[in-house]
C-alpha positions as CSV (number, residue, x, y, z in Angstrom):
1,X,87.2,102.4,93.6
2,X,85.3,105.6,93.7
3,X,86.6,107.4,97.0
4,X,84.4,110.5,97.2
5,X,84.0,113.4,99.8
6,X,80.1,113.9,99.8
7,X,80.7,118.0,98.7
8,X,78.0,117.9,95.9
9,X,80.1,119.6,93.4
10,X,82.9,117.1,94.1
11,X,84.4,116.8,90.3
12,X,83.7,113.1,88.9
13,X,87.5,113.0,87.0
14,X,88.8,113.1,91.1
15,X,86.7,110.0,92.1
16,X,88.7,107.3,92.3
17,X,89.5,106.0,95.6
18,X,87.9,103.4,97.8
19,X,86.6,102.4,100.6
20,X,88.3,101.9,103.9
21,X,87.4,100.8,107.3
22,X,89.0,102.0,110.7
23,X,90.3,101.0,114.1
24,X,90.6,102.7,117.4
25,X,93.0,103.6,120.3
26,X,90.2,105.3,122.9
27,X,91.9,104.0,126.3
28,X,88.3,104.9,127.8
29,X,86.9,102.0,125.3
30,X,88.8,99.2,126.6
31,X,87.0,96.3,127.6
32,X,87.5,94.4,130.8
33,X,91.1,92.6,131.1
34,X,92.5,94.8,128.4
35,X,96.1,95.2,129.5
36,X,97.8,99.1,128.6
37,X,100.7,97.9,127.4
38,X,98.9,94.9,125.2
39,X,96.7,97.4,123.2
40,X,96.7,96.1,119.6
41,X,96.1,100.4,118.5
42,X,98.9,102.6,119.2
43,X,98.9,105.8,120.4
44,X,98.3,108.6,118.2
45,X,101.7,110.1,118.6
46,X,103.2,106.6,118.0
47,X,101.4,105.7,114.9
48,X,102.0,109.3,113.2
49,X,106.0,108.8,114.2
50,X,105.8,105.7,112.3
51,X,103.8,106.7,109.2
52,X,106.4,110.3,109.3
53,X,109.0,107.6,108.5
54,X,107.8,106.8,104.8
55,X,108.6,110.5,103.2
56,X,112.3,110.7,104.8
57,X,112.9,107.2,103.7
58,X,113.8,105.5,100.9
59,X,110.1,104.6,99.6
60,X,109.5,108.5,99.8
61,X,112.4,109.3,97.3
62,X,111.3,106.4,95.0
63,X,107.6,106.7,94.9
64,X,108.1,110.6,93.9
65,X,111.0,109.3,91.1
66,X,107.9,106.9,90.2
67,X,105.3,109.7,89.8
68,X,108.0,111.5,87.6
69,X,108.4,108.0,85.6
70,X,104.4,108.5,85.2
71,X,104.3,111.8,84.0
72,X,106.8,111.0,81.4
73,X,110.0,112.4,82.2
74,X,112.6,109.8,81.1
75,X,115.5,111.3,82.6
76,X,114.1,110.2,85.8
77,X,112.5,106.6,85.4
78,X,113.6,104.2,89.0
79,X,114.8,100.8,88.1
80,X,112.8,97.8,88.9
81,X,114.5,97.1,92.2
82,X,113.9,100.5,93.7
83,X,110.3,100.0,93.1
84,X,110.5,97.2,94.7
85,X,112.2,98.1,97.9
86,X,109.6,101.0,97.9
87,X,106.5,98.8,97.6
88,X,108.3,96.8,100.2
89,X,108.3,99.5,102.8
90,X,105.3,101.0,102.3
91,X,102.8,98.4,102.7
92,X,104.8,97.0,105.8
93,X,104.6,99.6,107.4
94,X,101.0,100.6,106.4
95,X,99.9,96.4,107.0
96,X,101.5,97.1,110.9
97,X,99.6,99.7,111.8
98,X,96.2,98.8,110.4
99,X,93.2,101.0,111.0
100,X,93.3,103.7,108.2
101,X,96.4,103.0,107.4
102,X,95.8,99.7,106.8
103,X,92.7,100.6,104.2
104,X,94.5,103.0,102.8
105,X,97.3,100.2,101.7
106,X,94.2,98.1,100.5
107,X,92.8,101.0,98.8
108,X,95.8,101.2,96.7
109,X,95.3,97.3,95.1
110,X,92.8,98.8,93.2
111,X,94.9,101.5,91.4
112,X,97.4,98.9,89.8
113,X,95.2,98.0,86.7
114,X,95.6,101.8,86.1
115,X,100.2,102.2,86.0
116,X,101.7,101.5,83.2
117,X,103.0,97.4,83.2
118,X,106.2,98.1,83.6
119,X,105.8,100.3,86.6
120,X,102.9,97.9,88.1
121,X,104.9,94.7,87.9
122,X,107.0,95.4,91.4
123,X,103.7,96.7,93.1
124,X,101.5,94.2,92.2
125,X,102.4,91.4,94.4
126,X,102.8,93.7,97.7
127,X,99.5,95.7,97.1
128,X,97.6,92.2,96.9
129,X,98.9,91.3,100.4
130,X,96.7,94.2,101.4
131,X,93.4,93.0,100.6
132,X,93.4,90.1,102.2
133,X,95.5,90.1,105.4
134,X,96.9,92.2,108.1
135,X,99.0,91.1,111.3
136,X,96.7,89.5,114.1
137,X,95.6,90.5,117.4
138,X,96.7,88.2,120.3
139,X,94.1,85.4,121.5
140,X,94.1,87.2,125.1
141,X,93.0,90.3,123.2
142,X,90.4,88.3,121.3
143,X,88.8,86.6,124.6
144,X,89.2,90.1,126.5
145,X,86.6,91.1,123.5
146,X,84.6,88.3,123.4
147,X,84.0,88.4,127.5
148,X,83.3,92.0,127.5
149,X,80.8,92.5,124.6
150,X,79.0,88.8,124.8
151,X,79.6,88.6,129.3
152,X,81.6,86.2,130.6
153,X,79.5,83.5,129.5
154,X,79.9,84.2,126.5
155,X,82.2,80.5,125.8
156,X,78.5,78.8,126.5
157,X,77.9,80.2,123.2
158,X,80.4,78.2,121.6
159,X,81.3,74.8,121.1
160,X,84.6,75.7,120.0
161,X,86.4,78.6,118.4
162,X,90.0,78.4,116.8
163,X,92.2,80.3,118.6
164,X,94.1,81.8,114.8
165,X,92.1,84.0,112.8
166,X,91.0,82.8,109.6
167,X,91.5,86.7,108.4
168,X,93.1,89.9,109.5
169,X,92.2,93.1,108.5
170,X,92.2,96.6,109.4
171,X,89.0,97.1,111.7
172,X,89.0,93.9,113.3
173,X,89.9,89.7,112.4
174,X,87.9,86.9,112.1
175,X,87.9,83.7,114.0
176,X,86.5,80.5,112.8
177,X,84.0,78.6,115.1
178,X,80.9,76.2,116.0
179,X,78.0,77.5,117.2
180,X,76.7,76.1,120.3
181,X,74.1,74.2,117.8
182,X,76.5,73.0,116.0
183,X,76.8,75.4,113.0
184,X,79.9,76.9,111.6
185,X,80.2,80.4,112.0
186,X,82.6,83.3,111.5
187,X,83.4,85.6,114.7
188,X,84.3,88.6,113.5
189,X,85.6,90.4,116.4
190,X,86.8,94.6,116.6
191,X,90.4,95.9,117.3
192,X,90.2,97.7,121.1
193,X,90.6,101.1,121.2
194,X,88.4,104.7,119.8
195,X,88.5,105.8,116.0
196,X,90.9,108.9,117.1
197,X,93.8,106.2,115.5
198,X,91.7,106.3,112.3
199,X,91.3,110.1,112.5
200,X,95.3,110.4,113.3
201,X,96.2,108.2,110.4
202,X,94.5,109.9,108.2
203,X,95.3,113.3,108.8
204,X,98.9,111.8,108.2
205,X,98.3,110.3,105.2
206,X,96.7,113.6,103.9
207,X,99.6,115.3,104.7
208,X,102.1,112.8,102.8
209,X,99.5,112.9,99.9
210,X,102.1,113.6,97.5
211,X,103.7,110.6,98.0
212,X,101.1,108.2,98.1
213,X,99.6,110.0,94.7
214,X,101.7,107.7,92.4
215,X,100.6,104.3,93.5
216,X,97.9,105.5,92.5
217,X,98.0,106.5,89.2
218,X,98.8,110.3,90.0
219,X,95.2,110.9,91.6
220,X,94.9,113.3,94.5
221,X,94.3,111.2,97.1
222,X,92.3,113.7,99.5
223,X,89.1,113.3,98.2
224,X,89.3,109.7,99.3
225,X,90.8,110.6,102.7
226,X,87.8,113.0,103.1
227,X,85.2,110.1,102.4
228,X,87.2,107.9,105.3
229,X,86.7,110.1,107.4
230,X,83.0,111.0,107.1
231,X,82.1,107.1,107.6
232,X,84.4,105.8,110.4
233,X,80.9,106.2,112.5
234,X,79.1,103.6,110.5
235,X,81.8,101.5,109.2
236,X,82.7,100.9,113.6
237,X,79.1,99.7,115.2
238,X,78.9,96.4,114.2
239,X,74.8,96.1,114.3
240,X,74.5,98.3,111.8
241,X,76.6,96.1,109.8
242,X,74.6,92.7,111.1
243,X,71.4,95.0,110.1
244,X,72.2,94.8,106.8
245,X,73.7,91.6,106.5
246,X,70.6,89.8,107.7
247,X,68.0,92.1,105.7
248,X,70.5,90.7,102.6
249,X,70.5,87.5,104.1
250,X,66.7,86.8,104.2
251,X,66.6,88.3,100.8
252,X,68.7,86.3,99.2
253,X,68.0,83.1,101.3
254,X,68.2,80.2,98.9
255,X,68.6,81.7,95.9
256,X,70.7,80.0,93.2
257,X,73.5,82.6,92.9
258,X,74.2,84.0,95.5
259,X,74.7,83.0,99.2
260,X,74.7,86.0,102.2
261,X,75.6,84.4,105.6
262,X,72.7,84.7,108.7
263,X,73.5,86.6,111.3
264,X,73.6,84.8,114.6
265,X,75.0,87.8,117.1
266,X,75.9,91.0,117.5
267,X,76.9,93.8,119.4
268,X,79.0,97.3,118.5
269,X,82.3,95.2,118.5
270,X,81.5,91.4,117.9
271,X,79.3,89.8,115.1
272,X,79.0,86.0,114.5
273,X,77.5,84.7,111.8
274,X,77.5,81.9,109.3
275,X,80.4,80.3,108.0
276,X,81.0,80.9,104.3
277,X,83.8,78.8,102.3
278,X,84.8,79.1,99.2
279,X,88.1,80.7,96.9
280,X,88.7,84.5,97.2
281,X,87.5,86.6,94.5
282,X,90.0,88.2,93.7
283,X,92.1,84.1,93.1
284,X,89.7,83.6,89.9
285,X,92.2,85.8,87.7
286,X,94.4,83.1,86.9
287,X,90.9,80.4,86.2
288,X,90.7,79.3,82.8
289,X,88.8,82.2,80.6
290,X,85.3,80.5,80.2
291,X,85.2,79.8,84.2
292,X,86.5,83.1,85.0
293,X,84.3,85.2,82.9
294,X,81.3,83.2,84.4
295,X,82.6,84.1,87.9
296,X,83.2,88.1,87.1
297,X,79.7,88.2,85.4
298,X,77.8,86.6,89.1
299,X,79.9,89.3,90.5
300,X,78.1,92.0,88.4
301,X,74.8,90.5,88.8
302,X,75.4,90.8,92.6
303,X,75.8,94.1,92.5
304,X,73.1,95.0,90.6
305,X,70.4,92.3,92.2
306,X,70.9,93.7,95.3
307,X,68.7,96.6,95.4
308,X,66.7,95.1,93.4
309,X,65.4,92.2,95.1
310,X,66.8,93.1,98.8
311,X,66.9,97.3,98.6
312,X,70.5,97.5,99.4
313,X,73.4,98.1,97.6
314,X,76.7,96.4,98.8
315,X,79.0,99.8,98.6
316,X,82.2,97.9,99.1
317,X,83.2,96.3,96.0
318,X,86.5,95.4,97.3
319,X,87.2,91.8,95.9
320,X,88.0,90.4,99.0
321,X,84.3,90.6,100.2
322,X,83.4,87.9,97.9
323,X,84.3,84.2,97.7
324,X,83.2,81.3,95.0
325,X,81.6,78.7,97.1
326,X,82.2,74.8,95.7
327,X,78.9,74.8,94.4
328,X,79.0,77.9,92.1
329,X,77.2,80.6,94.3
330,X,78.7,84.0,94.9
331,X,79.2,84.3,98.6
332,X,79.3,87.9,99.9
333,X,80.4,89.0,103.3
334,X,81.1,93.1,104.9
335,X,77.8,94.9,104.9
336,X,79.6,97.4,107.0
337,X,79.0,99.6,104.2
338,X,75.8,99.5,102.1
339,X,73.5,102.2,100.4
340,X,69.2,101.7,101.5
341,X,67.0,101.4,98.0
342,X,63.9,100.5,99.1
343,X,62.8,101.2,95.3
344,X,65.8,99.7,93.6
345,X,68.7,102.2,91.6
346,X,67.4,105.5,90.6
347,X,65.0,104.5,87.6
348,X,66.8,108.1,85.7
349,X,70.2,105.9,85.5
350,X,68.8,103.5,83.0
351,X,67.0,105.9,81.1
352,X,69.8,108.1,80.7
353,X,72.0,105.0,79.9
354,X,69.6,103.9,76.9
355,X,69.2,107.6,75.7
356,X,73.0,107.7,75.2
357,X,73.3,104.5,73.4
358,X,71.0,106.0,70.9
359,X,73.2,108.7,70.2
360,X,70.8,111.9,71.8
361,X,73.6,114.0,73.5
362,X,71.2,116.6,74.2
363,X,68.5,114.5,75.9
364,X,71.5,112.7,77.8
365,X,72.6,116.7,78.8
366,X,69.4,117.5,80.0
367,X,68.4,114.1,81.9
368,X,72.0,115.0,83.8
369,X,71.2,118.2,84.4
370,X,68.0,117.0,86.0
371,X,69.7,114.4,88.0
372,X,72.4,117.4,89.5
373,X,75.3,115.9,87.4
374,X,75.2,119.3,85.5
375,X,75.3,122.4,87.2
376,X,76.6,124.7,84.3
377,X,77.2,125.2,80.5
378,X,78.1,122.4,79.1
379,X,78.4,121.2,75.4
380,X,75.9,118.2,75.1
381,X,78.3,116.6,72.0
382,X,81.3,117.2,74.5
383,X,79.4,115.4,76.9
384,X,78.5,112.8,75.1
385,X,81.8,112.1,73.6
386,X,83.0,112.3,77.3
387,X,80.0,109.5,79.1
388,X,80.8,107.4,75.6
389,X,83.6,104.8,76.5
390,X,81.8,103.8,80.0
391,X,78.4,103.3,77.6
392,X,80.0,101.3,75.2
393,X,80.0,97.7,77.7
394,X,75.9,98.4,77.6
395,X,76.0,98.8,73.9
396,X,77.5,95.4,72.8
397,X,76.5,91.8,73.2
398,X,79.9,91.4,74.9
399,X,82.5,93.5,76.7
400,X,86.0,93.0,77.7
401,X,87.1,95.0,80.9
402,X,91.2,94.8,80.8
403,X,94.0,96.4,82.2
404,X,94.6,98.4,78.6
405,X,90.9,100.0,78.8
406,X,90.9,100.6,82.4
407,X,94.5,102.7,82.0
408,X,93.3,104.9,79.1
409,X,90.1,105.7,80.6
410,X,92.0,106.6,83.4
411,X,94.2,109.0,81.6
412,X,91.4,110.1,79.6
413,X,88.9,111.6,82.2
414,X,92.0,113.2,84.3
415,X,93.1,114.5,81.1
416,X,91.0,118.8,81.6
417,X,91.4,119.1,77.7
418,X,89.9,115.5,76.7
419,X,86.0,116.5,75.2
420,X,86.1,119.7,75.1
421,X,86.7,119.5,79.0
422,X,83.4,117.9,80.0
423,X,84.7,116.2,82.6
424,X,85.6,118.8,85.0
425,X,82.1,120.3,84.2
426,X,80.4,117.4,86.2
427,X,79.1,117.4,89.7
428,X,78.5,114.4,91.6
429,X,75.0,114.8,93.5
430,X,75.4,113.2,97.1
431,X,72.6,110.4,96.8
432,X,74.8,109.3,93.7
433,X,78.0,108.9,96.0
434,X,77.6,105.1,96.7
435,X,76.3,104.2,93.5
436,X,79.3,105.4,91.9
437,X,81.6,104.3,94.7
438,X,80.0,100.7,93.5
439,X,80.2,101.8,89.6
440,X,83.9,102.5,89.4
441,X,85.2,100.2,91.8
442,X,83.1,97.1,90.1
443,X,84.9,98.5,86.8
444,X,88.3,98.4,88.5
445,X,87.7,94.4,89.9
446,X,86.5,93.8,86.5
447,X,89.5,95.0,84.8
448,X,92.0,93.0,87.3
449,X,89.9,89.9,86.3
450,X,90.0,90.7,82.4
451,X,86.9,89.6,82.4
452,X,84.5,89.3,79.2
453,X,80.6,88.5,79.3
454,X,77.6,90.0,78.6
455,X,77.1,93.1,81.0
456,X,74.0,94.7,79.0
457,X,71.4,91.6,79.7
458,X,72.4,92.1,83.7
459,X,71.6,95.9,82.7
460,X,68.6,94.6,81.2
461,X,67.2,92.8,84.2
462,X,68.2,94.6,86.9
463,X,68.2,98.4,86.3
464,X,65.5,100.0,86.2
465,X,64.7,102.6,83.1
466,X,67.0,100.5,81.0
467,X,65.0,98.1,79.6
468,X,63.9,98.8,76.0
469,X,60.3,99.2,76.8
470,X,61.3,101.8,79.5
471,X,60.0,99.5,82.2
């Protein structure tokens, strides 16, 4: 959830966002019998006309009533229904046009655990749509794909390959298949077009920033808009993706908990790999508590294994990305994103971690102010008192992350008085801006799940620094 620009003195109390991928609408990119007037990505002009609509329409009026309803003005609370029809037209339109617009709407599924319930009860429902699903692109659109980035062979590859996606997103859908061997596999196959779409969408949605700010909790949502931006490039080719996937997928090859699919084939727009079944992430809310606590808890030891047994860290925390296979595994797909640790997470954040648990404000100060985290005067109790809620889940035998703690540390670190004002005295150095992405966006998937376990033995084997000898 931690949608930073990479400005080094980029102000941590600003840094929620998220992640979001892109789509294109380059004519020059089209592949061979990719009709003009089938082209999945609209025109720049055409998608900007349509995003325009939101502020002069009924969602604009309401979602600005909302942020008024947020900050506490009574006079002004919208009813129920309004935020309804709001919610309603905003992530239609935003699920149409996909690319950025698309991952903005998904972005914003994160920021419900943080409105009040009352407010978050109409949204809820329409913002989970978003992480999961999108309008598909045509199976003549598909092939046209297929034939120009595998040749026009390319159905020699395959024994068969179902002609609905299995999943829709923003960049690009999914096809389920069989492998000319006879293994199932997922063909994840890339909207047509260039990332000026992306860029257009998002220099709309900058614009209208105003509006989108209360769905999602009042944040300014240009620091996340920034961090879009900066990684269309990488988020697009998808070898860099299959890179990663398959480094993670030999690392983790048959291990107990968690399963990353093999990468058969890949070019810039079409990656096929192994099928991967199991139920969505994000479904295990409503499991009984013992079950779903055990689920939430190999979610956090994925995150946290991954650099240090394979040297990457998945930077997309975004539920849908994960699935609970039948037997018990944590499958993990979307490497389209991932930070390189050869040598694990930064041994500094575990040591820092245990120094504040003991209580030493100033050691904590100074192993910040090492790191880059500090880059002026700063009161080390202030600080302290400031790092001391997001310590606490290493500091027990057991935490709960809920709805209730993710809204009032939400407030709390966007409120400029709260300790002293330590929080908009902290810097985020750029080779922290993944891990933090990671950090806060785990938090937020944690909160939605309500999930309870015990976070400081994953801490324990896993980050370095932390342990108690200081290994």
């Amino acid at each position: 959830m931690a949608g930073l620009a990479s400005a080094s003195r980029l102000r941590l109390p600003l840094a929620f966002g998220y992640t979001m991928e892109s789509m294109s609408d380059d004519r020059s990119d089209k592949g061979p019998g990719v009709e003009e007037g089938d082209s999945i990505a609209r025109s720049a002009f055409r998608r900007g006309a349509k995003l325009a609509t939101l502020p002069l329409s009924f969602a604009g009026r309401a979602t600005l009533g909302l942020g008024k309803r947020i900050g506490g003005a009574p006079a002004e609370q919208v009813t129920q229904q309004m935020q309804q029809r709001a919610a309603e037209q905003i992530f239609r339109v935003l699920g149409e046009l996909k690319g950025g617009a698309m991952k903005f709407g998904q972005a914003l599924s994160l920021f419900e655990s943080v409105l009040p319930d009352d407010v978050a009860a109409p949204y809820r429902a329409h913002l989970a749509r978003l992480q999961d699903s999108a309008p598909p692109m045509p199976t003549s659109r598909v092939h046209a794909v297929l034939a120009h980035e595998l040749g026009r062979d390319w159905r020699q590859r395959f024994r068969t390959v179902d002609p609905l996606p299995a999943a829709a997103a923003s960049i690009g859908q999914v096809h389920k298949g069989i492998w000319s061997d006879g293994r199932e596999v997922a063909i994840k196959v890339q909207y047509p077009g260039a990332d000026e779409a992306l860029r257009s969408d998002l220099r709309q949605i900058g614009r209208m920033s105003k509006m989108f700010a209360p769905l999602a909790g009042g944040m300014d949502v240009g620091p996340l808009v920034d961090e879009l931006t900066e990684r269309v490039s990488e988020e697009l080719d998808y070898t860099l993706e299959s890179a990663s996937q398959q480094q993670a997928a030999e690392g983790f090859d048959g291990h107990p908990e968690f399963c990353v699919p093999h990468v058969l084939a890949a070019t810039p727009k079409v990656m096929v790999s192994e099928w991967i079944e199991g139920a969505p992430l994000a479904s295990v809310a409503g499991w009984p508590e013992a079950k779903r606590n055990a689920a939430a808890l190999r979610y956090v030891r994925f995150l946290f294994a991954g650099p240090s047994i394979v040297g990457l860290l998945h930077a997309d925390p975004h539920p849908g990305n994960f699935k609970i296979m039948a037997d018990g595994r944590l499958g993990v797909v979307d490497f389209g994103l991932v930070a390189r640790l050869p040598g694990g997470l930064p041994k500094a954040m575990g040591r820092i971690l245990r120094i504040a648990m003991k209580g030493d404000a100033h050691q904590v100060a100074e192993g910040l102010r090492q790191e880059g985290f500090v880059a002026s005067d700063i009161d080390a109790e202030d600080l302290l008192d400031f790092l001391n809620p997001f310590v606490e889940p290493a500091a027990v035998p057991e935490f709960e992350f809920n709805r209730n703690w993710m809204r009032e540390q939400f407030v709390r670190i966007r409120d400029p008085r709260a300790s002293g004002g330590a929080g908009m005295k902290l810097n985020l150095p750029p080779s922290y801006l993944l891990i933090h992405r990671v950090w806060l966006g785990g938090i937020a998937v944690l909160a939605q799940l309500n999930a309870r376990a015990a976070f400081a033995e994953v801490l324990e084997e896993f980050l370095p620094g932390f342990a108690t000898d200081g290994a």
